[in-house]
C-alpha positions, 0 to 999 in steps of 0.5 A: 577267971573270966570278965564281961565288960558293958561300954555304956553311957548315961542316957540324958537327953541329946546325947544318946542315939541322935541319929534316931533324932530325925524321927524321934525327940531327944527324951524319946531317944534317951528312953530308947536307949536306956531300954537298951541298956537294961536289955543289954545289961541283962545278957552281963546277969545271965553270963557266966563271966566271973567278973561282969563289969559297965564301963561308963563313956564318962565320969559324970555318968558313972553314979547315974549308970549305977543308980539306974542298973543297980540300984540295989547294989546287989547284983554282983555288977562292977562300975568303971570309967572308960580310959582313954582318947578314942575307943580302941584306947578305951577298949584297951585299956579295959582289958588290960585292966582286966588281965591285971586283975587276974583274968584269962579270958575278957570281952567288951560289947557294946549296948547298940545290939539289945536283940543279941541271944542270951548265950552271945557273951557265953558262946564268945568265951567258949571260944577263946578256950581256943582260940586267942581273939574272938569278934562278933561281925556287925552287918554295918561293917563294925562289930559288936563284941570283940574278946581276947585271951591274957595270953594273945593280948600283947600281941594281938592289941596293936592290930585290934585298937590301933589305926582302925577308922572307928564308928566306920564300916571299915572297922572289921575289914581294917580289924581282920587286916592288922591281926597278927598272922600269928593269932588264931580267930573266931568269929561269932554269927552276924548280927545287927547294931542299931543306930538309925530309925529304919534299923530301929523299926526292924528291931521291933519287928524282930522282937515281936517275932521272937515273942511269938516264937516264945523267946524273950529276948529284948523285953525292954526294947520292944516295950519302948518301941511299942510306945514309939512312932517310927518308919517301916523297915525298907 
């Protein structure tokens, strides 16, 4: 068995993206960001992932996040509460849930990254057939999925999610550091998250570039950041 777990959070207003609030209105932001959502969540439909699950940053956002991703109910897609003080405490415990459950094979990305190719969450479990810890590097210095195998998690979960300087360019270096020698690694292609406003217009970019290539990848983003005013990229 294998498990996708979305980290996500409600989009309301003034709590979501605000560091793209130097150019956008808080409802702007949280429209933003609830395209990104919808992208991202589209990648958890078209895995292959025996469990697809959103973890929702807070109890109060759990309904809404349903309500707004699956509204149906219909989709196969699994709602939770994040757990814990800081995020390696929540990631961890995501996936200990995970592999309680039965699961070999779990990873955990985020919703900052809506350009990710479809393939991204299938490629990273193919890679933990062989090896034990798989993570997607982030241009930031973080990183945009992490995964594990069952089998490593015991050992691998002191290095992954303790004494790392979170939301930090330090995370990967100080993540890669702490890994235990013993574990084997994989590392997915650089990709890019987006929290500031010039990363914001280089998305669009991005995306109009690949609509003119003929892929469709972050349809509701670029729909959003068609109707948005922001600066060029530098």
């Amino acid at each position: 068995m294998t498990c996708a777990i979305l980290f996500a959070r409600n989009p309301q207003p003034g709590r979501v993206k605000t560091r793209l609030q130097t150019h956008l209105s808080p409802l702007q932001a949280a429209m933003l960001y609830t395209a990104f959502l919808h992208d991202s969540t589209a990648l958890l439909h078209g895995c292959a992932a025996t469990q697809k699950i959103v973890a929702s940053a807070d109890a109060e956002g759990l309904q809404d996040l349903s309500c707004l991703l699956d509204p149906g109910h219909d989709t196969g897609l699994q709602f939770t509460i994040q757990v814990g003080q800081d995020l390696g405490q929540r990631m961890s415990h995501a996936l200990q849930t995970a592999f309680d459950s039965g699961v070999q094979r779990a990873v955990i990305l985020g919703t900052d990254a809506p350009s990710l190719p479809e393939s991204t969450i299938d490629d990273a479990l193919a890679r933990l057939a062989e090896a034990d810890v798989v993570l997607g590097p982030a241009v930031d210095g973080g990183y945009y999925l992490i995964g594990v195998t069952a089998q490593a998690f015991e050992l691998a979960a002191a290095g992954l999610f303790g004494g790392i300087e979170w939301s930090t360019g330090h995370v990967l270096e100080q993540t890669l550091r702490a890994l235990a020698p013993t574990l084997t690694l994989a590392l997915l292609p650089l990709w890019y998250d987006i929290d500031h406003p010039q990363e914001a217009a280089f998305l669009r970019v991005h995306l109009e570039a690949l609509v003119r290539a003929g892929v469709q990848d972050g349809g509701h983003s670029l729909k959003a950041l068609r109707e948005l005013a922001l600066p060029p990229p530098s």
